[in-house]
DSSP file (Angstrom, degrees, kcal/mol; ACC not computed):
  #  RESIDUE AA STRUCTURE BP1 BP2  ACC     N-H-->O    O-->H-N    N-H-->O    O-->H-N    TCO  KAPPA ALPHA  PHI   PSI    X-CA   Y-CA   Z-CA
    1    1 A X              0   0    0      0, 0.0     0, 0.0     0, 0.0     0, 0.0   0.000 360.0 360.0 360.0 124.4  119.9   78.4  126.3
    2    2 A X        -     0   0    0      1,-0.1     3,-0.1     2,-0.1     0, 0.0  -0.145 360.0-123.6 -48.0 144.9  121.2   79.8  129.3
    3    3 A X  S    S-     0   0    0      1,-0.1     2,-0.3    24,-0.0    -1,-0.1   0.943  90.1  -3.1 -43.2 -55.0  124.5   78.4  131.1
    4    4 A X        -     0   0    0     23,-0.0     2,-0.3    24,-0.0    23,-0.2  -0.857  67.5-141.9-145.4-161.2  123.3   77.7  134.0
    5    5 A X  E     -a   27   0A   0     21,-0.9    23,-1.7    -2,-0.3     2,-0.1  -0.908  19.5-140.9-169.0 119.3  119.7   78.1  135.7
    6    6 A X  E     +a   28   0A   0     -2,-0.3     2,-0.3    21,-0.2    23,-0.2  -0.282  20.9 178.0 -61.1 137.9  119.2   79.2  139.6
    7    7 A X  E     -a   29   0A   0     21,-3.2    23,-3.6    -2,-0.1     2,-0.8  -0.889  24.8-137.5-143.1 166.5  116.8   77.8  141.6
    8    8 A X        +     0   0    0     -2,-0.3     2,-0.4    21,-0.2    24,-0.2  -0.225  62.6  14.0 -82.8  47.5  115.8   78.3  145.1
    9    9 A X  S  > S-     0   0    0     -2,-0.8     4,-2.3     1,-0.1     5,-0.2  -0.918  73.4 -96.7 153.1 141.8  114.9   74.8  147.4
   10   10 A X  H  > S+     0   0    0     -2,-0.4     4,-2.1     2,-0.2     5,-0.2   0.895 123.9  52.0 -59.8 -48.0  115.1   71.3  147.5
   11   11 A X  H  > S+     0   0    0      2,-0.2     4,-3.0     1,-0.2     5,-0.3   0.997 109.5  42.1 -65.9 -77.7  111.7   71.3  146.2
   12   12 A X  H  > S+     0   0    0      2,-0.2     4,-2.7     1,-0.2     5,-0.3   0.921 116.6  56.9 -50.8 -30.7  111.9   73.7  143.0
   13   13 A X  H  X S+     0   0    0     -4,-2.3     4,-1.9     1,-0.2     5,-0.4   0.949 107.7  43.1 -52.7 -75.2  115.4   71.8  142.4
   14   14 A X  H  X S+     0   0    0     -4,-2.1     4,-0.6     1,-0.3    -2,-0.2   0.641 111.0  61.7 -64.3 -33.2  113.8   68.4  142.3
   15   15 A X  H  X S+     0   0    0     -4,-3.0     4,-1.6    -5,-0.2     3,-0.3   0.962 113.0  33.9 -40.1 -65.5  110.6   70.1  140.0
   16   16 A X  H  < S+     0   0    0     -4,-2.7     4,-0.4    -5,-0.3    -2,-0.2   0.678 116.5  46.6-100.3   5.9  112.7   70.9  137.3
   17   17 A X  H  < S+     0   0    0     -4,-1.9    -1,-0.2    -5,-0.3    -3,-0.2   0.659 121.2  48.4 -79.5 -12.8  115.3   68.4  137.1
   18   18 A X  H  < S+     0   0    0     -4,-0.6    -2,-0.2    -5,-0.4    -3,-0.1   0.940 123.6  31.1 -64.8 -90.4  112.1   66.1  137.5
   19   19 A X  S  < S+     0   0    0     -4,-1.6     2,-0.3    -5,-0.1    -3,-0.2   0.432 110.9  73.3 -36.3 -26.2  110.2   68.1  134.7
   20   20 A X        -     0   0    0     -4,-0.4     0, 0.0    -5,-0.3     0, 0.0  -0.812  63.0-141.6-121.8 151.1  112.8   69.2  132.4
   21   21 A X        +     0   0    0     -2,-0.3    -1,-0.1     2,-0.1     3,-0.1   0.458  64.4 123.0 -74.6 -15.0  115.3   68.3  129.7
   22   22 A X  S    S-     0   0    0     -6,-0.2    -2,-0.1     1,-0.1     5,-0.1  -0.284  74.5 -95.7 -65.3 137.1  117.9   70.7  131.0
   23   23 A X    >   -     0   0    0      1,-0.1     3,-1.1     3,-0.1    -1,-0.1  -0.436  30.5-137.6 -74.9 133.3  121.4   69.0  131.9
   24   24 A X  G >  S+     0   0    0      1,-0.3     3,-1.1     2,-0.1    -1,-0.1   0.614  94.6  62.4 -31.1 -43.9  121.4   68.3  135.2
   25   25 A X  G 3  S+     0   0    0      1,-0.2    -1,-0.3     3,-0.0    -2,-0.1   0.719 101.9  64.2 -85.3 -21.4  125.1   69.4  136.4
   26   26 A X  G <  S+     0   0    0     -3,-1.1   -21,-0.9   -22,-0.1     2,-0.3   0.162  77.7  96.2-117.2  52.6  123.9   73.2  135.2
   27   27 A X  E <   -a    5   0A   0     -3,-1.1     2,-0.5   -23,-0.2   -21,-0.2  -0.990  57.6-168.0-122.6 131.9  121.4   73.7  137.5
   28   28 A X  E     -a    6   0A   0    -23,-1.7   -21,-3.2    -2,-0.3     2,-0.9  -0.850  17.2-143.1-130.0 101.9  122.1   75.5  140.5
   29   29 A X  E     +a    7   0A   0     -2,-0.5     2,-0.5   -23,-0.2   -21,-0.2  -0.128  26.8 177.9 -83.3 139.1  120.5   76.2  143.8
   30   30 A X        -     0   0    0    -23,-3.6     2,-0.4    -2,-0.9    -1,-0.0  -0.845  36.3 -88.9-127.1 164.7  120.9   79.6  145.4
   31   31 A X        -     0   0    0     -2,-0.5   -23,-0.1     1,-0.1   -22,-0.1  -0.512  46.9-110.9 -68.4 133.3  119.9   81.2  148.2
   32   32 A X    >   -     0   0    0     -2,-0.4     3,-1.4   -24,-0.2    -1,-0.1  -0.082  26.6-104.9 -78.4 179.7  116.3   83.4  148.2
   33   33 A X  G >  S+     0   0    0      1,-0.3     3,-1.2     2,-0.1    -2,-0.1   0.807 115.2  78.5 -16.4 -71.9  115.4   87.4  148.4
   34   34 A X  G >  S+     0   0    0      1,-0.3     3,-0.6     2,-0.1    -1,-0.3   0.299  91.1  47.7 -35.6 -51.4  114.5   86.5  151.8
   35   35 A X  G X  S+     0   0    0     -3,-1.4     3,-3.1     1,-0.3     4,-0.4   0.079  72.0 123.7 -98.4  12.0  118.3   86.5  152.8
   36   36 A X  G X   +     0   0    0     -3,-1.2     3,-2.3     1,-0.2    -1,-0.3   0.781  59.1  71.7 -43.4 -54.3  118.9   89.9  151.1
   37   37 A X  G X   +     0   0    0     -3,-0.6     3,-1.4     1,-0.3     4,-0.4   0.632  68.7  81.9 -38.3 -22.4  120.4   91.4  154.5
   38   38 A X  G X> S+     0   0    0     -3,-3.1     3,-4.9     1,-0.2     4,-1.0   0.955  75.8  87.1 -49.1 -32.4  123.5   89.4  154.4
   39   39 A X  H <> S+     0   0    0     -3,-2.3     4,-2.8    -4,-0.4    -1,-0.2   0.681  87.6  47.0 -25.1 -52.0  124.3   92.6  152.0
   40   40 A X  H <> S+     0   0    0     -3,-1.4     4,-1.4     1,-0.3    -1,-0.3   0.786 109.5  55.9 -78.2 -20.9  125.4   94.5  154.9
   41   41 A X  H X>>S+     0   0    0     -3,-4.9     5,-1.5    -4,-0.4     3,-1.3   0.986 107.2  50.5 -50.6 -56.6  127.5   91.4  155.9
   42   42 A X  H ><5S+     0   0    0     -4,-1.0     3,-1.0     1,-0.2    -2,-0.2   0.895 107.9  52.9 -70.7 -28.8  129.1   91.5  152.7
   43   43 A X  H 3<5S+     0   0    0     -4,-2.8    -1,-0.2    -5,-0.4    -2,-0.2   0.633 101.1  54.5 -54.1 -25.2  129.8   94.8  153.1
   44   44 A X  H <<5S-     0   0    0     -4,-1.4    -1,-0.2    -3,-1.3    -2,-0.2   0.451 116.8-112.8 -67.4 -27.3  131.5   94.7  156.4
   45   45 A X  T <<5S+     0   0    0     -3,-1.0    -3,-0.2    -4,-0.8    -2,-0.1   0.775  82.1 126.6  88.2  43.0  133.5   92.4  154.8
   46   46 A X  S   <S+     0   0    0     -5,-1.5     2,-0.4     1,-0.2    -4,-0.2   0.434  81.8  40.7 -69.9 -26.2  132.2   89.2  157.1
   47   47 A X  S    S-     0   0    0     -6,-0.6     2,-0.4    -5,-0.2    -2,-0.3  -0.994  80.1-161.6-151.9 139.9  131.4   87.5  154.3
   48   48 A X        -     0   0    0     -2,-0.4     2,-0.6    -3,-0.1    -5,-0.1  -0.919  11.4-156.2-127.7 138.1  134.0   87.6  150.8
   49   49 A X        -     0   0    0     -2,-0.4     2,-0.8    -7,-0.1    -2,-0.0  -0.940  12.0-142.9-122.3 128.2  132.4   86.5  147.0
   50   50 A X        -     0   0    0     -2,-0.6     2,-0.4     1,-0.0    -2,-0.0  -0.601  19.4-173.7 -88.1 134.0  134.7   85.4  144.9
   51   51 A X        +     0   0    0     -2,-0.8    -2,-0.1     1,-0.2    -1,-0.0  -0.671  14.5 171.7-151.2  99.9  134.1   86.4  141.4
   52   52 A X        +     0   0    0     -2,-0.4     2,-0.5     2,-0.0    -1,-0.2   0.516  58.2  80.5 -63.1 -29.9  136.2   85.3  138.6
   53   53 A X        -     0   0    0      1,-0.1     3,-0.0     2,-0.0     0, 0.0  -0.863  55.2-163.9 -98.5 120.0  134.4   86.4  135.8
   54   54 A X  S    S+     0   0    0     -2,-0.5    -1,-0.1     1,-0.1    -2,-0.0   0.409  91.0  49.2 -66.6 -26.8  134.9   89.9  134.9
   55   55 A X  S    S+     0   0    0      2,-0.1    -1,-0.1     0, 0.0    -3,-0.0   0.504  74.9 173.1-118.4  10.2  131.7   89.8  132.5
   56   56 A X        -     0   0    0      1,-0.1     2,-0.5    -3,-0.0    -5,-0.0   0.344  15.1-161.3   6.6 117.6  129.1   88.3  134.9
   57   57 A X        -     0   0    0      2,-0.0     2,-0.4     0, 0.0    -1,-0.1  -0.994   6.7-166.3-128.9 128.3  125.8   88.4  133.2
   58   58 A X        -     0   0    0     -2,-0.5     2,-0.4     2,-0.0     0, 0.0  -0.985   8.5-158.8-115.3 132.4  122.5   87.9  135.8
   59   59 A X        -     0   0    0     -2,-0.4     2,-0.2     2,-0.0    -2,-0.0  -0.979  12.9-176.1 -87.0  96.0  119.0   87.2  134.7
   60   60 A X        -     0   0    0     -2,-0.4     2,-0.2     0, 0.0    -2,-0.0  -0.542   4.6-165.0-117.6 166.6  116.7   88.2  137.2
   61   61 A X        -     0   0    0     -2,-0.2     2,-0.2     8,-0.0    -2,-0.0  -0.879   9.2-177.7-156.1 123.0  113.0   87.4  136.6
   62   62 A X        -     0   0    0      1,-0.3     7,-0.1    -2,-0.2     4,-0.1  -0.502  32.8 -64.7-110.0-157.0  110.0   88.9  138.6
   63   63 A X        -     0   0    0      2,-0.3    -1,-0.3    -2,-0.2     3,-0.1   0.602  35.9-120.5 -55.2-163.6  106.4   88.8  138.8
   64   64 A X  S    S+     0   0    0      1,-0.0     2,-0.4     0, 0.0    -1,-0.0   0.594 100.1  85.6-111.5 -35.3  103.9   89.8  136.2
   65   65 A X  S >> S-     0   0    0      1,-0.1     4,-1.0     0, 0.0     3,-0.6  -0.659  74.4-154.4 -53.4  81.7  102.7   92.1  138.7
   66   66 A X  H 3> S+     0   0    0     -2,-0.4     4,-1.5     1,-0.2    -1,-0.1   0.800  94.7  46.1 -60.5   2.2  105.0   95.3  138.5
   67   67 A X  H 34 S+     0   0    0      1,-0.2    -1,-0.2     2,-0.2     4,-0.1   0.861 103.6  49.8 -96.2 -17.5  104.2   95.8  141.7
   68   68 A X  H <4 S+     0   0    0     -3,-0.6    -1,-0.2     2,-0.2    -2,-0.1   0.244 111.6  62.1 -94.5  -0.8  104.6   92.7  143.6
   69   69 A X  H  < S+     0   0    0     -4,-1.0    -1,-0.2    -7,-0.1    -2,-0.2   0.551 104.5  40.4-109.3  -2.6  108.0   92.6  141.8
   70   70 A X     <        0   0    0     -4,-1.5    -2,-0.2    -5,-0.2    -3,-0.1   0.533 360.0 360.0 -93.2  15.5  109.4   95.6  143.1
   71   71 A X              0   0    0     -4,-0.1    -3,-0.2     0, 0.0    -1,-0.1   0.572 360.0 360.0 -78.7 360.0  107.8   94.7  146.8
């Protein structure tokens, strides 16, 4: 079982804490793709991520589609 589990929206939040057994407190909304430009923000250094964890592990998920999950 994962630690914690992303999701994106008021809507998908409220689906799977609806739908699911998963403890509430480690479910997490983030922001989507769509907002992928800040990158150059963070890079400029506008915008600072604190990151505590030295061994960070991400589980990214696409499509089924390879192609429509590299679009």
């Amino acid at each position: 079982m994962p630690s914690l589990v992303a999701l994106n929206g008021p809507v998908a939040m409220k689906l799977y804490q609806d739908g699911s057994c998963y403890p509430k407190d480690q479910i997490i909304e983030v922001e989507a793709l769509r907002y992928l430009y800040l990158q150059e923000a963070i890079a400029n250094r506008h915008i600072t991520i604190n990151n505590p964890s030295k061994n960070l592990q991400i589980l990214v998920l696409g499509d089924y589609s390879p192609n429509i999950t590299h679009h």
